[in-house]
N, C-alpha and C positions, 0 to 999 in steps of 0.2 A: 231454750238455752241448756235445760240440762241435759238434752238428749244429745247434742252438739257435742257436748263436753266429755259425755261418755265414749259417743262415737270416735269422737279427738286420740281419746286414751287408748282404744282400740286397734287404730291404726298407730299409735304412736307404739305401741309392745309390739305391733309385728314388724313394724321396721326395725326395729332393736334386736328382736329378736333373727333379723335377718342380716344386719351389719355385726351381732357374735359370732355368726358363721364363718366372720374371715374376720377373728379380733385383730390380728397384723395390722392388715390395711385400715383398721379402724383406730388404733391407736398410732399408723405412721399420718392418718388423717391430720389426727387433733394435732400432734406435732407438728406439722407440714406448716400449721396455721400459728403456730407459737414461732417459730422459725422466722416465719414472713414478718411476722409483727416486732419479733424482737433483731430484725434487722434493721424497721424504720426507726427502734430507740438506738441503734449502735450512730445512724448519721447523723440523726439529732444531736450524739454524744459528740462526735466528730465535729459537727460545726462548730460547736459552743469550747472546742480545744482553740478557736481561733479567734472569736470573742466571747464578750462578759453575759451582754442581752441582749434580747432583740423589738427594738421599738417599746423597750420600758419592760418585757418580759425577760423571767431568768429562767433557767434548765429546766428547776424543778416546776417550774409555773408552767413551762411549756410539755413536762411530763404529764402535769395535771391535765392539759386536755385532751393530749395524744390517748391518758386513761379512758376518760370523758366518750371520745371516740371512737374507744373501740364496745361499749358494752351497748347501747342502743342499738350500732349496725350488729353487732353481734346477736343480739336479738333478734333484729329483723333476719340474720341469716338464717338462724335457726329454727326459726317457726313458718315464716315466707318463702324458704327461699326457691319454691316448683314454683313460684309466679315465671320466675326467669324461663322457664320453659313453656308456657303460653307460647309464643311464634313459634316454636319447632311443634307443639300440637295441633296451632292453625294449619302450617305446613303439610304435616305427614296426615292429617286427615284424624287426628286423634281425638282431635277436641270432642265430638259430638259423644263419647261415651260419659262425658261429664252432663250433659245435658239430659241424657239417659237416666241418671241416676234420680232419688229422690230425697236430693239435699239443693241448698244454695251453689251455684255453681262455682264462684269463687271459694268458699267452705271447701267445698268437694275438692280442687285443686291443691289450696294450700296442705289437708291434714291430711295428702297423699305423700308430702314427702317431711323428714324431721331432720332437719343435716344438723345431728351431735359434734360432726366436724367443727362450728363452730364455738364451744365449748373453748376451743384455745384461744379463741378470740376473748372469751368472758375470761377467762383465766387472767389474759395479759391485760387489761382490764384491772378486774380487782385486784390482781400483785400492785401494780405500779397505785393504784389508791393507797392500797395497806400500805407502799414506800412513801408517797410526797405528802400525807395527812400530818406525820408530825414531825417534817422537814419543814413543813410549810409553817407548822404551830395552827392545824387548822382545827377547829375545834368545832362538834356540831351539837346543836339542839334540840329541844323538843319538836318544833317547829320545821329544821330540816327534815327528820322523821317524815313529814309530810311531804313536805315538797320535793326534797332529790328525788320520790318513787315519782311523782307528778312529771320532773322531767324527763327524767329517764323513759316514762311509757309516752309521752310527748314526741320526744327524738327516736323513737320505735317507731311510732305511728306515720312519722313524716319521710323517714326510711321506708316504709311498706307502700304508704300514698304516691313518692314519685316513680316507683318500680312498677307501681301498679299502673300509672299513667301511661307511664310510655310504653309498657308491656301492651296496653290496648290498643296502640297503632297498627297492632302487626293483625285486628279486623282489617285493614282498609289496605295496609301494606307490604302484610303478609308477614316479612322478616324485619321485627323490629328491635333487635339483637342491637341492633351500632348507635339506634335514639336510646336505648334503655343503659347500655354501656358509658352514652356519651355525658347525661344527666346523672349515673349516680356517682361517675369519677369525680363531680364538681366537688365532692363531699371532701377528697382528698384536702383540697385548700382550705378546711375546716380545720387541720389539724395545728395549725400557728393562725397567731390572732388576728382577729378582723382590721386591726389598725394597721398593719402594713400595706393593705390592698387600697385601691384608688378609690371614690367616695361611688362612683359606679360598680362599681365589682362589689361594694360593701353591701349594697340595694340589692343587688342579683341575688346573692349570699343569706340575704334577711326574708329577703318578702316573692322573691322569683322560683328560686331552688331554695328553700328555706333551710337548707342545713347549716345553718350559723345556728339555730337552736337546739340541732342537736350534740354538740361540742363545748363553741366560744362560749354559748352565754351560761350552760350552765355550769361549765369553768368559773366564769367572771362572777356569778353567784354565788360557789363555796368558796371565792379570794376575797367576798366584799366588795369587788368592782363594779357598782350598779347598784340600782334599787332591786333588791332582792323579792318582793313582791311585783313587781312589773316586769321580770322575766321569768316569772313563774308563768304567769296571768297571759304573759303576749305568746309564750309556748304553747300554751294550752290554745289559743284560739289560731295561731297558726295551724297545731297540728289538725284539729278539728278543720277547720276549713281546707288545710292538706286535702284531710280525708274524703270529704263531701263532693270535692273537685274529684275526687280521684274515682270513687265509688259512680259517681255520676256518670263519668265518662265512660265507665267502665260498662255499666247498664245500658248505654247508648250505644257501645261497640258492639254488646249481646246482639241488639236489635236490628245491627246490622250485618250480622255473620251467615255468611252462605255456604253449607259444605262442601269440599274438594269434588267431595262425590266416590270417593275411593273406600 
């Protein structure tokens, strides 16, 4: 682990070091991504000019998830985010200099790339917490101390688990760019509460594509919506089983990789 760690560090200073090279484009990045996000609170803001709430939520309730929202994917973009590019390595014949090397081969891929771009995303993120915490009058404890990190790397993990799933179709499929795109947009419907959607879609959302964990519920847990120990406890074992599915698959898809030959 510790050598992992260092390695991690190593490649992470030289891409930094290589994204100063053109600090422009590296700060019209992080903006780009504050931009896109602070467009989804302007129609947020925009509905709610036409009513009060929606299905029992108000503004700032639905501010609180939309925050909720963005810092787990935000993570996951930032540390993950060269999974996405699996299929174009399968493709271009690139893959097998991973398999060359003498690391974990997924390891080898991820802390080849650090996209700092998503930093705007953590940003919009913690502003809008730092805003609805004492709008809401929400107050935290010793105890949350523990658990918001618990969810938060829960809704990380389950962001990383379904990218890495469907990124492993593109062994068998080649280009699995449009399964990986089509599973993680589900996520968008995470960002307003599970009780508007049909008792099906709410199952999908929970236990299928499980990113109702990383949002709704642990929203509905800093408002008191819920047993606040039982969406600790069912995140954690969602994300875990995310994981094991995901990592499984992922080993199987190894095992059956043939190269292009190019």
């Amino acid at each position: 682990m510790r050598r992992h760690i260092s390695i991690y560090r190593k490649f992470v200073a030289q891409y930094l070091k290589k994204l100063l090279e053109y600090r422009t484009d590296f700060i019209i990045g992080i903006l780009s991504f504050v931009f896109i996000q602070a467009s989804g609170i302007l129609f947020l803001y925009l509905v709610f000019q036409n009513i009060n709430e929606l299905n029992g939520w108000s503004f700032e309730e639905l501010l609180l998830i939309y925050a909720v929202f963005q810092i787990p994917r935000g993570i996951d973009h930032l540390l993950t985010d060269n999974i996405w590019l699996i299929p174009n390595y399968i493709i271009r014949g690139e893959f097998d200099k991973y398999l060359l090397k003498p690391l974990n081969v997924l390891y080898s891929i991820i802390s080849e790339l650090f996209q700092i771009e998503a930093i705007g995303e953590l940003l919009v993120g913690i502003g809008l917490l730092i805003y609805v915490f004492p709008v809401l009058n929400i107050h935290l404890v010793w105890i949350d101390l523990l658990f918001i990190p618990l969810l938060i790397i829960s809704g990380t993990v389950i962001y990383t688990s379904i990218k890495l799933f469907t990124a492993t179709f593109a062994f068998w499929i080649k280009n699995s760019n449009s399964v990986m795109v089509a599973f993680y947009d589900v996520a968008e419907f995470t960002k307003q509460p599970l009780s508007i959607y049909p008792k099906n879609f709410q199952f999908l959302l929970k236990y299928i594509v499980p990113f109702a964990f990383t949002s709704y519920f642990p929203s509905a847990y800093l408002l008191g919506k819920g047993d606040g120990l039982s969406i600790v406890l069912q995140s954690i074992v969602v994300s875990i089983i995310a994981a094991i599915l995901a990592y499984s698959f992922w080993l199987k898809g190894l095992k059956t990789y043939e190269s292009v030959g190019n």
